[in-house]
N, C-alpha and C positions, 0 to 999 in steps of 0.2 A: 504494500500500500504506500508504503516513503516513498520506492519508485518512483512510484505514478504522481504522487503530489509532488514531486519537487521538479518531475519531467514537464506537468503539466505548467509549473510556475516559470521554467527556464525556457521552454520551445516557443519562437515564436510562429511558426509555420507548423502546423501540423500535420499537413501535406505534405512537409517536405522529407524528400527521400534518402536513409540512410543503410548503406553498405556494411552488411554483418561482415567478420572477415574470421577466416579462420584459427585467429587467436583467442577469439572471444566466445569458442568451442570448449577451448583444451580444457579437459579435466571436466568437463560437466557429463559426457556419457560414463566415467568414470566411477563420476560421484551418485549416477544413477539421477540425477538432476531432471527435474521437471520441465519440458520445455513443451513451445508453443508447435514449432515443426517446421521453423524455418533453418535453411542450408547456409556455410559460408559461402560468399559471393553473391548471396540474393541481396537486391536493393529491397528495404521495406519502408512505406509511409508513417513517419512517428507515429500517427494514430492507430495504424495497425500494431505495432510494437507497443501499445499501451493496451491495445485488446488483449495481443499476448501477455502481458505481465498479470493482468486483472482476471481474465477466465480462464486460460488453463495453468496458470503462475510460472510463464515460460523463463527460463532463465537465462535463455540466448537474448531476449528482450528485454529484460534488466541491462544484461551487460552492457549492450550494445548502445541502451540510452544513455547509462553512464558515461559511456565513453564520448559517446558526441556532446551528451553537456558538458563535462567535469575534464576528460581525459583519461579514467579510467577509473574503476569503480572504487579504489581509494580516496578520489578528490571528488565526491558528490558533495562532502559539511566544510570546506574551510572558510574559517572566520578571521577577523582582526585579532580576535583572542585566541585562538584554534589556527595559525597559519597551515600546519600543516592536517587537520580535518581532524572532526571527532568521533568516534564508533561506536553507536546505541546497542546499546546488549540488552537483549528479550528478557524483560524480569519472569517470562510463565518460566524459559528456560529453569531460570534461576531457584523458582519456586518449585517445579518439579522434580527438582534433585537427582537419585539414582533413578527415581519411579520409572517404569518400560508399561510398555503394552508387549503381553505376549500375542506372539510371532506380530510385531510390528513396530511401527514409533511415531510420535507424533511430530510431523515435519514443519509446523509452525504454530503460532496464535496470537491473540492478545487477551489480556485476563486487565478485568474491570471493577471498580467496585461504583458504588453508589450507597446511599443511607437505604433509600427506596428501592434499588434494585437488586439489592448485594453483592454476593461476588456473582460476577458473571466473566465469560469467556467463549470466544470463538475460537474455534481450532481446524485444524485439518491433521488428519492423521492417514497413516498408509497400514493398513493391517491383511497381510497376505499380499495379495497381490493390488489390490480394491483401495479409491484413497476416500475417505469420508469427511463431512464438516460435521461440525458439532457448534451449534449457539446451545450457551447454559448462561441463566439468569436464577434471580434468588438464593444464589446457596447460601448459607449462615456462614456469620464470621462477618471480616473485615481483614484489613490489610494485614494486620499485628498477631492474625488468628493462625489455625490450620487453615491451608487451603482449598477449602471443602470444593470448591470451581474444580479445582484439578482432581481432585479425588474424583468426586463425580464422570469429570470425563474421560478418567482410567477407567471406571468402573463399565462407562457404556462403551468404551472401544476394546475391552477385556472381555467383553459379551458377545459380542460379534463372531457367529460361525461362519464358516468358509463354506 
């Protein structure tokens, strides 16, 4: 989602066409990485590269905006205070600690609180072969508590038969 916000805030033409290249490949079929399906050397329309990043969470389309705004996906945050950029780390990560999904893992989220809505979190996870979302709202707690959001959404992606 940063992607897209900060590609949408940086691009002025969103028509205009940029050249995936086959550096901005390496290591993603590796990593088993999510992509949208585009090749090195295809030209793609920013706009479609933001399709890719937002519906099937391409990562060739991540990169590839990075790199035309920033220069590469290092330099998307630098600031006056931050010359050389700063790196948000996922507090679910953080909170989920050793916890697994068996036969699976959860490949990304954001976890939320509110007085009214409690913890809540969206997630996506890969269990087998199959990748699923998950929105959960209401769990009890708060920040300072267990994090029932994440229990929760072990519990429903530990449920899941193949």
């Amino acid at each position: 989602m940063m992607t897209t916000i900060v590609a949408i805030e940086k691009l002025h033409d969103l028509n205009e066409k940029i050249k995936l290249t086959k550096s901005m490949f390496e290591g993603l079929y590796k990593a088993d990485a999510s992509m949208a399906g585009f090749q090195p050397g295809e030209e793609v329309r920013a706009i479609d590269l933001l399709y890719g990043v937002m519906l099937p969470s391409g990562a060739e389309c991540c990169i590839a905006l990075a790199d035309h705004i920033a220069g590469s996906e290092q330099n998307t945050l630098p600031t006056n205070k931050h010359p050389g950029g700063i790196t948000f780390y996922s507090t679910m990560y953080e909170r989920l600690g050793n916890q697994n999904i068996i036969d699976g893992k959860i490949l990304g989220g954001k976890t939320g609180y509110t007085d009214e809505a409690g913890l809540c979190l969206a997630s996506l996870a890969k269990v087998g072969k199959q990748e699923y979302i998950l929105i959960t709202a209401g769990a009890k707690g708060d920040h300072q508590s267990e994090q029932y959001n994440i229990i929760d959404a072990l519990a429903v992606y530990n449920s899941i038969r193949k």
